[in-house]
N, C-alpha and C positions, 0 to 999 in steps of 0.2 A: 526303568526308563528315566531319562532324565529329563527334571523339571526344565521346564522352558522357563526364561527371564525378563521381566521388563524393565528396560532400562528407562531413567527417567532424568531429565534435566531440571532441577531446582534451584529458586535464589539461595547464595549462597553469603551475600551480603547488598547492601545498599550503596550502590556505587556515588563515588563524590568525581565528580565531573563523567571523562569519555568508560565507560563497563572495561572490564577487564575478564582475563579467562577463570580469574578468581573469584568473578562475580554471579559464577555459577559450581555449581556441584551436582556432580551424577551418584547418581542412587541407582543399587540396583534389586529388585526384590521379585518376587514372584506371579509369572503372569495370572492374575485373578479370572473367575470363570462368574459368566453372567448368572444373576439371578433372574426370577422371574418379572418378564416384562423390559430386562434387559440384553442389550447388547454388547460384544465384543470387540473393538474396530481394531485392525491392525494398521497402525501407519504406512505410509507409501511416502507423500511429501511431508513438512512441515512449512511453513509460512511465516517468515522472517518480516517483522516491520519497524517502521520507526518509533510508531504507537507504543512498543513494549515498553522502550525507555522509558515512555511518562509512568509508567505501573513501578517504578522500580527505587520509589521513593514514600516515605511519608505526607507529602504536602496533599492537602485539598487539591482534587480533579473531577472530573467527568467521570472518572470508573473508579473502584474500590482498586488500593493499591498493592501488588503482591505483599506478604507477607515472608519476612524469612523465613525456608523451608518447603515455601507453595510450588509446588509445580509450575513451570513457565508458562505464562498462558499465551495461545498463539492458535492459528487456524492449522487444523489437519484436513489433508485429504487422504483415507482408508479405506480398506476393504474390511468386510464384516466377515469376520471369524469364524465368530461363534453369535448363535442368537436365541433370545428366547421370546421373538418380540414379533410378531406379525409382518410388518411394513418392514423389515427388513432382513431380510434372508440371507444367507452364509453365501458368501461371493459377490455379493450387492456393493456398488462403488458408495460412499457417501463424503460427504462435506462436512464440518462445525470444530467449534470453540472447545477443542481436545487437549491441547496444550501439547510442550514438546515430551511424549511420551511414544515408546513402540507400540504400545498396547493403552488402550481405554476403554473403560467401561461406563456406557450410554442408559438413558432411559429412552432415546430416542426424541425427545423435547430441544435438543438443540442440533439435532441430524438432518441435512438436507440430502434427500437421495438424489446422486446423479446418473444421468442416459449419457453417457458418454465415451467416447471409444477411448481406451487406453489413453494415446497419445495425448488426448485432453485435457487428461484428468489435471496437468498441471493449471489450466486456462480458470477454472475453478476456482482458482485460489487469487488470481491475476483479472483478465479481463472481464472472467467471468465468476468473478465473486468481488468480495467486501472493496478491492482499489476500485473495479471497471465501476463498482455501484455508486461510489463517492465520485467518480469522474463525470458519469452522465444526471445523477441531481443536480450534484455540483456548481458545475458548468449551465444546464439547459435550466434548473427551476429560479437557483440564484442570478448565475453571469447572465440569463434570458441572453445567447447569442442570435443578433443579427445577419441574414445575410451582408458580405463586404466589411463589417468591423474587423477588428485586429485584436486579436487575443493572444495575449503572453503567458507562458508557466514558465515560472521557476520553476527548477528539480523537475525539467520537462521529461528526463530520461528516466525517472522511478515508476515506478508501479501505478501513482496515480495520474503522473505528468505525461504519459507514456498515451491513455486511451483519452486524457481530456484534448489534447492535442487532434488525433483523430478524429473527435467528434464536432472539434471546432471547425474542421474540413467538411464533415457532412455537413455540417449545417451553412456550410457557405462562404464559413469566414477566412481569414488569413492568420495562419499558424503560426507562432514564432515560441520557441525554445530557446530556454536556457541553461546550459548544463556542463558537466564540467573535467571533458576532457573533448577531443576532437575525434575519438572513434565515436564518444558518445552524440556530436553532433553530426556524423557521417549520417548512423545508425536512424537519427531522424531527421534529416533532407531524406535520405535515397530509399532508407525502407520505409518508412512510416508516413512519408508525404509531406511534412513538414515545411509552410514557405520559405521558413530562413532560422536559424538556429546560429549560436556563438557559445564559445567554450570561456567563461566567466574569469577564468584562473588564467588566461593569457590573453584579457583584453588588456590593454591597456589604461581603458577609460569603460567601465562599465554600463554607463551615461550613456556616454558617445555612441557604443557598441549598439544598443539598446533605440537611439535614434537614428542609427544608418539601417535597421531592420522598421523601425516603423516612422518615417517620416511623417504619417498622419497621424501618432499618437494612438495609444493605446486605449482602447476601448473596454476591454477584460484583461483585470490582472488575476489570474490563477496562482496563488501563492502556497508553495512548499518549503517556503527557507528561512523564510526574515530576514531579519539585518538589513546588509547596508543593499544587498543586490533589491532589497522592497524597497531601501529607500529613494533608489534607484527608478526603478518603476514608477512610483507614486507620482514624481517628479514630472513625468512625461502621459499621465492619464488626461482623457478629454472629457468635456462638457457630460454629466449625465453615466461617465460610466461608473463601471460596477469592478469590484476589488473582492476578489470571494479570499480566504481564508482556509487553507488545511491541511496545511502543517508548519513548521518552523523549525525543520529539522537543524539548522543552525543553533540553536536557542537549546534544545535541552539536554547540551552537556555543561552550559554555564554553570559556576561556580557560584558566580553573583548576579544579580538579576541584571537583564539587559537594558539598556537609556532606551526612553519611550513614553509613549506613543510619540510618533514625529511627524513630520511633514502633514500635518492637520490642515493645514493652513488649503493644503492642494482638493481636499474634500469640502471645504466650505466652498471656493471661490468655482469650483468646476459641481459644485451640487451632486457631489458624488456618492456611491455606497460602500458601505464597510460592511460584507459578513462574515462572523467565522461560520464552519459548518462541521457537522458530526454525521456519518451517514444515517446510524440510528433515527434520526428526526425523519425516516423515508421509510421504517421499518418496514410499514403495513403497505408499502408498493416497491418494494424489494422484487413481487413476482415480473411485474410490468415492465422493472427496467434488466432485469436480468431477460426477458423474454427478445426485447428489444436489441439488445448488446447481443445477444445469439444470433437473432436476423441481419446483425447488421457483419457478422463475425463468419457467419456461413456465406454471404454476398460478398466475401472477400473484400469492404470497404473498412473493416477494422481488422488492426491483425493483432496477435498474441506474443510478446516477445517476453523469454524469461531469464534468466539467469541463474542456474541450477549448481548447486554444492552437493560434494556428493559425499554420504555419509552421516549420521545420526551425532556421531558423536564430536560431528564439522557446527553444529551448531553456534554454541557461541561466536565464534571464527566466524562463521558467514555474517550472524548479529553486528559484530564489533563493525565490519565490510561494510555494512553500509554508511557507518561515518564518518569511511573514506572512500565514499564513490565506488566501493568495487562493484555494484550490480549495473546495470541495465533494464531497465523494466521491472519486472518481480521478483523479488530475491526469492528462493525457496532452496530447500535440504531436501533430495531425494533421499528416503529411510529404507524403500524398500522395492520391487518391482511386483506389480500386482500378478497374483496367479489367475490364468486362464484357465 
């Protein structure tokens, strides 16, 4: 009989500025069989983010950073294989920090089992997992949204701009997006509810663009990007608001560090807030908002939008994609179709 194989996506080097397809290396070696107390998972999707980037250097960060030859670390969602492990039975959907491999082997310590039909399984990785969960702490614990304020994202159409945006609607406020093509701001006026969105790469005046959506000044800036489109933003905050921080996907393909911190000047005189945030610091209410994001997800008042590459070995490809806009809401690599 022949061996089965698991393929596996590894750093292949340390990329200097935008990753490259050289920036990764496939391995291929033999799929492993659990021992006791573990588990099997077969992949299904993988989970593309911009977060990898930061892992893909030496510099001091927030997480240990791959090492050449590491396995790509990333969210899977799979079906359990093979098991040797109680809580999770052979055909059982789960969720966790698997990295981009076909096949991994669990102790079950970082597996969240999902109830979920088929078609879901992607929402897991998106609404309903790590981006939905940075949107609604995010947004509700930091940005504290008012009813009637005016909430801005940058990178309103990624994975995390995508449900902070909707949750700015529930809670009452006015939605404004920014993103960076014009399917991409159809996508959030008409599907996602959106008050008013502008595609950044053909405004003229980003400023201007930025004050014909909020005449009354922003109130919550939700930031994905940096640069000049935050400096843009800051420019135009009111009295008392609040500037959350989480991510600057602009920023880490720099070569040379970026000029900064700027427009300070707009935090003093309007008494304003600056926070970065990590969803980690919500760990231990991770069940609460995921619980949340599901109610609010089955009441058809938040939707799931994703952006699917299809293929294991489209990896990188989709990776490189999002530092130029190719996704819409979540990027993810279908790996496999789950067996019923």
């Amino acid at each position: 009989m022949e061996e089965r194989v698991n393929r596996r996506w590894r750093l292949a080097e340390y990329p200097e500025g935008l990753p490259k397809e050289t920036t990764f290396r496939l391995s291929v070696e033999p799929v492993p069989d659990p021992g006791p107390g573990q588990v099997l998972v077969r992949a299904l999707y993988l989970s593309v983010d911009p977060y990898q980037r930061g892992r893909m250097h030496t510099r001091r960060s927030y997480a240990r950073p791959m090492e050449i030859g590491d396995v790509i670390v990333g969210g899977t969602v799979g079906q359990v294989e093979a098991s040797r492990h109680p809580a999770f039975p052979p055909g059982s959907f789960v969720e966790g920090l698997l990295g981009w491999q076909e096949y991994a082997l669990s102790d079950g310590g970082d597996l969240r089992r999902l109830d979920l039909a088929p078609e879901l399984l992607p929402a897991s990785l998106g609404v309903l997992g790590m981006p939905g969960l940075t949107a609604y702490f995010g947004l509700l614990d930091v940005g504290r949204p008012k009813a009637g304020e005016t909430v801005v994202i940058s990178g309103a159409a990624g994975a995390v701009g995508t449900v902070v945006g909707q949750i700015a609607k529930i809670q009452g406020c006015r939605a404004v997006g920014i993103a960076g093509s014009d399917d991409k701001v159809d996508v959030l006026v008409r599907e996602l509810g959106f008050d008013a969105a502008f595609n950044y790469k053909t405004a003229a005046d980003v400023r201007g663009a930025l004050l014909d959506a909020c005449p009354g000044g922003i109130d919550i800036y939700f930031d994905n990007v940096g640069g000049s489109i935050t400096d843009a933003a800051i420019s135009l905050i009111n009295l008392r608001a609040r500037v959350v921080i989480c991510g600057q996907i602009s920023q880490y393909n720099l070569t040379k560090p970026a000029r900064g911190p700027r427009n300070l000047t707009a935090f003093l005189t309007n008494r304003a807030m600056l926070q970065g945030i990590l969803v980690t610091d919500w760990e231990d209410r991770y069940g609460e908002g995921l619980n949340q994001l599901a109610v609010w997800l089955r009441e058809g008042r938040l939707k799931s939008h994703e952006t699917v590459v299809e293929g294991f070995e489209s990896a990188p490809v989709a990776f490189i994609g999002l530092f130029h806009g190719h996704n819409t809401g979540k990027m993810l690599v279908k790996v496999a179709e789950p067996r019923i």
